[in-house]
Structures are given as C-alpha cells and as structure tokens.
C-alpha positions as CSV (number, residue, x, y, z in Angstrom):
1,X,-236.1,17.0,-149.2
2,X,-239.1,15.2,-150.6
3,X,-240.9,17.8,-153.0
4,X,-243.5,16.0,-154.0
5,X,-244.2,15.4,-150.1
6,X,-244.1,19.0,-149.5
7,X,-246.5,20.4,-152.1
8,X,-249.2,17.6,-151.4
9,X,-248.9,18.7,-147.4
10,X,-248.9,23.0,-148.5
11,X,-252.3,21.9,-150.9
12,X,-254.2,19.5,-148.4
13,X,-253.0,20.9,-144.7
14,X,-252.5,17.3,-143.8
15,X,-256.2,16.3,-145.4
16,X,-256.9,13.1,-147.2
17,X,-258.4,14.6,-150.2
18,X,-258.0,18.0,-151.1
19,X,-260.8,20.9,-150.5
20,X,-260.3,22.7,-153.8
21,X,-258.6,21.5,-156.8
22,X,-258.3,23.7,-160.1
23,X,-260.5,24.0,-162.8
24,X,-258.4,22.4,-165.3
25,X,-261.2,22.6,-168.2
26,X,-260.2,26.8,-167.5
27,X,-256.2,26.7,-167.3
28,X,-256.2,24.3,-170.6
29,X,-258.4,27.3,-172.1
30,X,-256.0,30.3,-170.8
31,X,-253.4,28.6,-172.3
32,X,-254.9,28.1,-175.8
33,X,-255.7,24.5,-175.6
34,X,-258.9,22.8,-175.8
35,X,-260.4,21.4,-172.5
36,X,-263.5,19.4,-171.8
37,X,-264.8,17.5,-168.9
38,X,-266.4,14.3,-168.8
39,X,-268.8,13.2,-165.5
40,X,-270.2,10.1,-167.5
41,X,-268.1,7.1,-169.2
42,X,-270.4,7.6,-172.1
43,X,-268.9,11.0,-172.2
44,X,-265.2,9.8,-172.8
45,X,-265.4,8.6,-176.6
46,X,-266.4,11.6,-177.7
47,X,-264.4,13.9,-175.8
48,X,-261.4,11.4,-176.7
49,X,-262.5,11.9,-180.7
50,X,-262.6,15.5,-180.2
51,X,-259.2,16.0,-178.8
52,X,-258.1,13.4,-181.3
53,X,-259.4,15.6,-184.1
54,X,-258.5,18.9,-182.9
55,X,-254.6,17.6,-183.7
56,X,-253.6,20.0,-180.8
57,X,-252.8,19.6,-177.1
58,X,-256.6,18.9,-175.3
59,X,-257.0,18.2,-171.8
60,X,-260.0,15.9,-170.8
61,X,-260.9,16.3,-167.1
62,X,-262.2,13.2,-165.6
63,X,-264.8,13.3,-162.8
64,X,-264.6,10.1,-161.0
65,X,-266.4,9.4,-157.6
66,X,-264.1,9.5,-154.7
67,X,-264.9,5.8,-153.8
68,X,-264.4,4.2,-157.4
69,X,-261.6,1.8,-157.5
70,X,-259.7,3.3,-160.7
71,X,-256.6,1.0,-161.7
72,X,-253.9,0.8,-161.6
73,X,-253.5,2.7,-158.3
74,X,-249.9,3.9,-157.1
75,X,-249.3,4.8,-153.5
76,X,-247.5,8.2,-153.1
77,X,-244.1,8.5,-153.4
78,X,-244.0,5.0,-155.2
79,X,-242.8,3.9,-158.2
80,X,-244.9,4.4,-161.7
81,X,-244.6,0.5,-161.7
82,X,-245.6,-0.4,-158.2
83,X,-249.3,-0.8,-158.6
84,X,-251.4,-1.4,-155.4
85,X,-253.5,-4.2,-156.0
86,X,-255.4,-5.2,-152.7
C-alpha cells in the first residue's frame, strides 16, 4: 500500500490542490517553536536571520502563488533526485 498516495487522496478528495491546508505559523507556536510567514521575497532574509538567531527549531511558511514555477520540482511518488524540468 502506497501511504503517501493515500493521505494525499483522504486530504484533497481527488482535488489538484488542496482546499485547506494548516496554519503552520500556529502548530510551530503550540509546539514552542518560533513560526513566521513570509508572502514577499523581500520577506525571506529576514525571517531566515531570525530563525538563524533564535538558535532553536523555527518554521518559515512560504506563500508562493499557485502558478510560480518553484525549482526543482518532483512529481509525486518520485524520487528526491528526479527533478521535473519541462
């Protein structure tokens, strides 16, 4: 059984893109860790600095537009080294 097939099909109901994901900025906080999100690239330095500095686990969430290339890109189920390049 494919688990990592499962739980994407249980949280999207067969849907490209999710219709809720969690607040991660939140969970990072109930679990004691700092948590920040970015929506800007400017944004990233700092927040990287900060999480840097804070010489603790940080999580940095990372608003990206649905429709920005980000790379390297790896299908589901693939391999970590199998990029997607076209």
């Amino acid at each position: 059984t494919d688990l990592r097939a499962g739980a994407l099909t249980r949280r999207t109901h067969f849907a490209e893109h999710p219709a809720y994901t969690p607040d991660f900025v939140k969970l990072a906080q109930a679990y004691g860790l700092k948590g920040c999100r970015v929506t800007e690239v400017a944004e990233l330095e700092v927040a990287l600095e900060d999480a840097l500095a804070g010489r603790q686990a940080a999580v940095i969430d990372c608003v990206i537009d649905i429709n920005e290339m980000v790379r390297p890109m790896v299908g589901g189920g693939s391999d970590i080294t199998r990029f997607m390049v076209d």
